[in-house]
C-alpha positions as CSV (number, residue, x, y, z in Angstrom):
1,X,-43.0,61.7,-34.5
2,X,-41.3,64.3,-36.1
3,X,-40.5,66.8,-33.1
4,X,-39.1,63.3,-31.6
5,X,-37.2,63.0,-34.9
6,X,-35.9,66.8,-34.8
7,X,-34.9,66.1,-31.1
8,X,-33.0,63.4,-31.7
9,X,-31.4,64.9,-35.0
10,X,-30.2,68.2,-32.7
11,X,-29.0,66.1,-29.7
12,X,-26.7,64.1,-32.6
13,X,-25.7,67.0,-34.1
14,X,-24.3,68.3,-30.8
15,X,-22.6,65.1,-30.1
16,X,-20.9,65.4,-33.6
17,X,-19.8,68.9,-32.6
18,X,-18.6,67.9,-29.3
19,X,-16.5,65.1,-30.4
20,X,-14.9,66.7,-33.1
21,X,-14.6,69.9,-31.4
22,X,-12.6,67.4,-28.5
23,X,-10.5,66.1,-31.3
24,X,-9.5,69.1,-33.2
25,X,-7.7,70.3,-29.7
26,X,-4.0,69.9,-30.3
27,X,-2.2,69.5,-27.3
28,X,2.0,70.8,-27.0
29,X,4.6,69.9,-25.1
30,X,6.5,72.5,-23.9
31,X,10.3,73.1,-24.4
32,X,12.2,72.7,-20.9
33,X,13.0,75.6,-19.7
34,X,15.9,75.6,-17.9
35,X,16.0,79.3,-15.6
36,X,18.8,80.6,-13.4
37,X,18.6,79.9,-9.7
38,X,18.2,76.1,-10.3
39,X,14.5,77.1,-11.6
40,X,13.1,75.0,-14.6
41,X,9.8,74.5,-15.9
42,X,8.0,71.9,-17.7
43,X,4.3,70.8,-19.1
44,X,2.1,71.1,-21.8
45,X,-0.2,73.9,-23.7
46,X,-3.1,73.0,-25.3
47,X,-5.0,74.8,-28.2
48,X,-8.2,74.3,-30.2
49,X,-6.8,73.4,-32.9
50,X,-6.3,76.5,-34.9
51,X,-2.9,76.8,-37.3
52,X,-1.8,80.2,-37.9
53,X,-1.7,83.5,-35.2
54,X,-3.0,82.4,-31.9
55,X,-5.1,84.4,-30.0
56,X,-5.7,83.7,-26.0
57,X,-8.9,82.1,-26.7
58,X,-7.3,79.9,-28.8
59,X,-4.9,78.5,-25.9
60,X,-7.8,76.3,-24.1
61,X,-6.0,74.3,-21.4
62,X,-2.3,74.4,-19.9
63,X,-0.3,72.1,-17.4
64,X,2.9,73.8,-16.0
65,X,5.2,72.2,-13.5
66,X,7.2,75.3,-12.2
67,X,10.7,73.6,-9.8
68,X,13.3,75.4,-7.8
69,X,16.2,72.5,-7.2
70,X,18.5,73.0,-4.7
71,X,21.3,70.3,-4.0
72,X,23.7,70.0,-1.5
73,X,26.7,67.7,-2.2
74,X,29.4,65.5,-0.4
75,X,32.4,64.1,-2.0
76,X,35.5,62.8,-0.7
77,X,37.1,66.1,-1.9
78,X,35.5,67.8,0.0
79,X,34.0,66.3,3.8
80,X,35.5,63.2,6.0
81,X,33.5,59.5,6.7
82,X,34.6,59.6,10.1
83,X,31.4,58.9,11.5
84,X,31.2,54.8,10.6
85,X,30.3,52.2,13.2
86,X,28.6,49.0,13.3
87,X,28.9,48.9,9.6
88,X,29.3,45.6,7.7
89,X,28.8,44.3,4.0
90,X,28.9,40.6,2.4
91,X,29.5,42.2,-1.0
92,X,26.2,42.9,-1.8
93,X,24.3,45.2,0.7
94,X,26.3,47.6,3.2
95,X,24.8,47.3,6.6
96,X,24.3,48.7,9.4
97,X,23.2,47.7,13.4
98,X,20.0,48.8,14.6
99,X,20.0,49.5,18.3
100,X,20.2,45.6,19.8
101,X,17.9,46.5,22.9
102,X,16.6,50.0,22.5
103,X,18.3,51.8,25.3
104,X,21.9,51.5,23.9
105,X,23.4,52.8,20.7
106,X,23.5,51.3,17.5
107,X,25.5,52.0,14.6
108,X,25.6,54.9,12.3
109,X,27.3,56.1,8.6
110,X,27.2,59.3,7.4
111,X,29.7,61.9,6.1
112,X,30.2,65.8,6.9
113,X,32.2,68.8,6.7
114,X,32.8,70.5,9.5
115,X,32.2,73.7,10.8
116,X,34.4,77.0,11.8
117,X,35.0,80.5,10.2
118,X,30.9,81.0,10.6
119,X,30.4,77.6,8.8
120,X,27.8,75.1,10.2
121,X,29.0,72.0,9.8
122,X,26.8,69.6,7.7
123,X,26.5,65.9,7.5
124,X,24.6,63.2,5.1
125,X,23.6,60.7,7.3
126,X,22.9,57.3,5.9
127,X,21.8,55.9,9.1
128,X,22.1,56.3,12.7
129,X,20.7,54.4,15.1
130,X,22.8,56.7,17.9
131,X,21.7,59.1,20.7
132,X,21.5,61.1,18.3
133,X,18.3,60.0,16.4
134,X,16.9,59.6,20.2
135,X,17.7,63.0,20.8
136,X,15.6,64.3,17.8
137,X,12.6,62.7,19.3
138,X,12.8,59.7,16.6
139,X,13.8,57.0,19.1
140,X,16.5,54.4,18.7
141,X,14.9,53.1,15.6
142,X,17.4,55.6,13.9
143,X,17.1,58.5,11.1
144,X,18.3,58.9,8.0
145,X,18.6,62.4,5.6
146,X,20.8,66.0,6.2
147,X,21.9,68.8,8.0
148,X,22.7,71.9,6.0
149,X,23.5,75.7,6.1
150,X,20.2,76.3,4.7
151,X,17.2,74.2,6.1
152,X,19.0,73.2,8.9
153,X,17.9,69.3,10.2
154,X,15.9,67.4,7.2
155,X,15.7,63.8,8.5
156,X,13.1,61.0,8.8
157,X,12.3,58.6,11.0
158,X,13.6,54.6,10.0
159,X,11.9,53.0,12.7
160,X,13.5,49.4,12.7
161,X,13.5,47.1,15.1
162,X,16.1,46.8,17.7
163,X,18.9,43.7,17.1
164,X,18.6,43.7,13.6
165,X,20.8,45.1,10.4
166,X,19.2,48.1,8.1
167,X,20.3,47.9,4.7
168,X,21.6,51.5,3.7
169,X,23.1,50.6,0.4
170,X,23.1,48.3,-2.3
171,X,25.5,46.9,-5.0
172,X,25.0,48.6,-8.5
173,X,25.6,45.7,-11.0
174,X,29.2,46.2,-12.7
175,X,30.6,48.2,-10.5
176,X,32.5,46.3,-8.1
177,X,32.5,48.1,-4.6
178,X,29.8,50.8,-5.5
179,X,27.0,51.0,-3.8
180,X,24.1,53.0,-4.3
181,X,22.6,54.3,-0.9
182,X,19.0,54.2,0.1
183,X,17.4,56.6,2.0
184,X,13.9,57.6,2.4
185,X,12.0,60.6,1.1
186,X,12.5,63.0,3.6
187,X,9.5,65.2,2.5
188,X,6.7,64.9,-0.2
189,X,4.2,67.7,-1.2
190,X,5.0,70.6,-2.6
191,X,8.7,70.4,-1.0
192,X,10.3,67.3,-1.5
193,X,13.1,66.3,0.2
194,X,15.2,63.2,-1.2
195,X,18.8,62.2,-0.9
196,X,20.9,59.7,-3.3
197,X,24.1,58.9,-4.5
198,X,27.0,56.0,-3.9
199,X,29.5,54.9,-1.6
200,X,32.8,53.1,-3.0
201,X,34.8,50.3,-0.6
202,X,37.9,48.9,-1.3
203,X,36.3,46.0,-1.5
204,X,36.6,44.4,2.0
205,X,34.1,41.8,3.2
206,X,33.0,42.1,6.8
207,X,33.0,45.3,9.3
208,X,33.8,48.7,7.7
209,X,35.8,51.3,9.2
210,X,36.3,54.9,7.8
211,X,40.0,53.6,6.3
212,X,37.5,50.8,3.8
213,X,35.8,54.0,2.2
214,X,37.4,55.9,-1.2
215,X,35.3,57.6,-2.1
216,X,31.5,58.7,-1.9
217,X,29.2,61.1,-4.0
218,X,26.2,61.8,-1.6
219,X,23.4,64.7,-3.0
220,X,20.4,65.9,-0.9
221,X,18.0,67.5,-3.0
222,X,15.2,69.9,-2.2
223,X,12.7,70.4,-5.1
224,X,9.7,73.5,-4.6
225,X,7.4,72.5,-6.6
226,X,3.8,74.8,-7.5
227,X,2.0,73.7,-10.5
228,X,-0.1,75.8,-12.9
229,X,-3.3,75.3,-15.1
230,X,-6.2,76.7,-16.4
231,X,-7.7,76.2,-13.1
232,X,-6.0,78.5,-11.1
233,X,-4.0,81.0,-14.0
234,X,-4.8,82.6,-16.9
235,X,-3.2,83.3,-20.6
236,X,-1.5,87.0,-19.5
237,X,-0.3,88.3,-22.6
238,X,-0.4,86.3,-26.4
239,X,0.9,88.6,-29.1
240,X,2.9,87.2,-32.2
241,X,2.3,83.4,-31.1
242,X,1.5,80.9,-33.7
243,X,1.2,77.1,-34.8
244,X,1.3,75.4,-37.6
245,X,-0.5,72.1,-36.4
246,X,2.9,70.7,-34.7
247,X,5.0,73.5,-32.9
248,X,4.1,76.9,-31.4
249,X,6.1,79.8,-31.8
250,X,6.7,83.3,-30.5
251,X,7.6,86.0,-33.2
252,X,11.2,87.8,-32.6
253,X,9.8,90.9,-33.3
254,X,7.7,91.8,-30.8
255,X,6.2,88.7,-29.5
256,X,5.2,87.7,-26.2
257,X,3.3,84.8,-24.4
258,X,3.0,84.5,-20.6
259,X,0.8,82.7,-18.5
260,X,0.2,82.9,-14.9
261,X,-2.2,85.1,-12.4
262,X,-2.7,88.9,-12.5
263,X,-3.1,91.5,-10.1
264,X,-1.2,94.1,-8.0
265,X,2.1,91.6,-7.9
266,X,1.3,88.9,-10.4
267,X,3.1,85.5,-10.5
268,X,3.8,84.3,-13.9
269,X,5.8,82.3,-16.8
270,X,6.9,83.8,-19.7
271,X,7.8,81.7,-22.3
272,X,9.4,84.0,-24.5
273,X,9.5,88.2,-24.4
274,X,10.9,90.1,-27.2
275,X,9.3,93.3,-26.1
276,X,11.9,94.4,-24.0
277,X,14.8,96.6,-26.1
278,X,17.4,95.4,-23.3
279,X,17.0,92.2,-24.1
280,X,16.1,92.4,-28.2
281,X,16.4,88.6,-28.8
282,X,14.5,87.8,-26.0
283,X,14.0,85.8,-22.8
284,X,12.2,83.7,-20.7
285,X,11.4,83.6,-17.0
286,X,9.3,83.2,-13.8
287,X,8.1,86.3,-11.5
288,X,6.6,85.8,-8.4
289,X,4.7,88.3,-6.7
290,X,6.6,90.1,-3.9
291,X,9.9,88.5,-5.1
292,X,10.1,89.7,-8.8
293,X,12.5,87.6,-11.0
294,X,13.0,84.3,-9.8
295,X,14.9,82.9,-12.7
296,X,15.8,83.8,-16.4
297,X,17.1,83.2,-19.4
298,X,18.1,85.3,-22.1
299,X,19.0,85.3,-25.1
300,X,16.3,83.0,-26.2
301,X,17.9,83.4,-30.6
302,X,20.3,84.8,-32.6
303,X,19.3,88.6,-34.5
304,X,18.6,86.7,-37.4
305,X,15.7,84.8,-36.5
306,X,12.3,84.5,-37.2
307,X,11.1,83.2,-34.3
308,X,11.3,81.2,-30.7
309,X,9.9,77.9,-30.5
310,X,7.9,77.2,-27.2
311,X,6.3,74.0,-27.4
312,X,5.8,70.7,-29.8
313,X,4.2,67.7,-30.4
């Protein structure tokens, strides 16, 4: 009985210690970090709970969301809606005509700049339910999405059914005549693809033409997204990092914390460098491998202070 009693004592007593090992973990929230290049990254770091100088043990778990945004915008400053047919709205919803029997063209809406001087012309394309989309391998159920200098064709398939209307924007509530257009995603994963952004009328009810649109804000937006944790990185440098329980901190003389993966051409995040003399109030960036610096900023603080904040509860 009392082996049994000893056993059962031991397996408590490493329950006990598990559970308030779990809760003394204190997990962060990082500060954005907002890069050049359209880079930014986000997340959390979690530590074990200690208060004072941190080592790399101490940082136990970390979730990092790592984004290069690229947009590509249309404006009535700066492109022409010549491209509108078969568009309608009652007020509420702006319309367009799907293809009425599959073999002939239905309506389209989209804006664009044209090309010349060794431009390519690009367009934001609401809807089209044109030879074009048939041409694209999409059918007549239409497409929706960009063309750029960049990517080139980033569309997706609408598939509706022929002899009906597609809704392509909607009516923002107290804003008379704005609509807010609704395409797709283009792409998910680890690109996404999305485009948004409103349409103004001057108010007519019934058929559009190009002559009932003022104006139009139209943004496609590619986001490359990789994510980073324990799982696949690895606490790279820690020297003059700290918490106190609610914030963690990089000291301003000489202090350094990056995480990411090592080797011959490492990928990584740094948080906050003050090592470099270049740069003596620091800054903060993301490397990637064959690439080097992706995006930066600098200076992180003024001479005067003590240190950088990284992350808080």
């Amino acid at each position: 009985m009392r082996v049994i009693r000893l056993v059962v004592i031991s397996i408590l007593s490493l329950l006990i210690f598990s559970v308030a090992a779990s809760a003394a973990q204190t997990v962060f929230k990082l500060k954005p970090m907002v890069l050049t290049n359209g880079w930014t990254v986000t997340g959390t770091i979690t530590t074990d709970g200690t208060v004072g100088l941190l080592a790399p043990a101490n940082i136990v778990a970390w979730n990092l969301k790592v984004v290069q945004t690229t947009d590509v915008v249309w404006t009535e400053k700066d492109s022409n809606d010549g491209n509108i047919s078969l568009v309608s709205t009652d007020g509420k919803k702006i319309r367009i005509a799907t293809s009425p029997d599959g073999f002939t063209d239905g309506g389209t809406l989209y804006v664009g700049r044209g090309g010349g001087g060794g431009r390519i012309p690009t367009n934001a394309v609401m809807a089209d339910f044109t030879q074009l989309s048939y041409n694209l391998g999409y059918g007549y159920g239409g497409i929706a999405g960009w063309q750029d200098e960049i990517g080139g064709l980033n569309y997706v398939g609408l598939n509706r059914k022929n002899n009906t209307q597609f809704v392509a924007a909607s009516a923002q509530a107290g804003k008379p005549s704005v609509f807010r257009i609704a395409v797709p995603p283009i792409l998910t994963g680890q690109i996404v693809m999305t485009m948004f952004g409103t349409m103004t009328t001057d108010g007519t009810i019934g058929p559009l033409a190009p002559s009932n649109l003022m104006a139009w804000n139209i943004t496609a937006r590619t986001e490359d997204i990789t994510y980073y944790s324990n799982a696949n990185s690895t606490t790279l440098a820690v020297t003059g990092v700290s918490s106190n329980g609610t914030k963690i901190t990089v000291d301003h003389a000489g202090g350094q914390f990056l995480i990411g993966i090592g080797g011959m051409r490492p990928t990584f995040v740094t948080f906050a460098d003050f090592t470099d003399p270049t740069m003596p109030d620091g800054f903060a960036n993301y490397y990637m491998g064959n690439f080097g610096v992706m995006g930066e900023k600098t200076p992180l603080v003024g001479p005067k202070a003590r240190n950088y904040t990284v992350a808080h509860q």
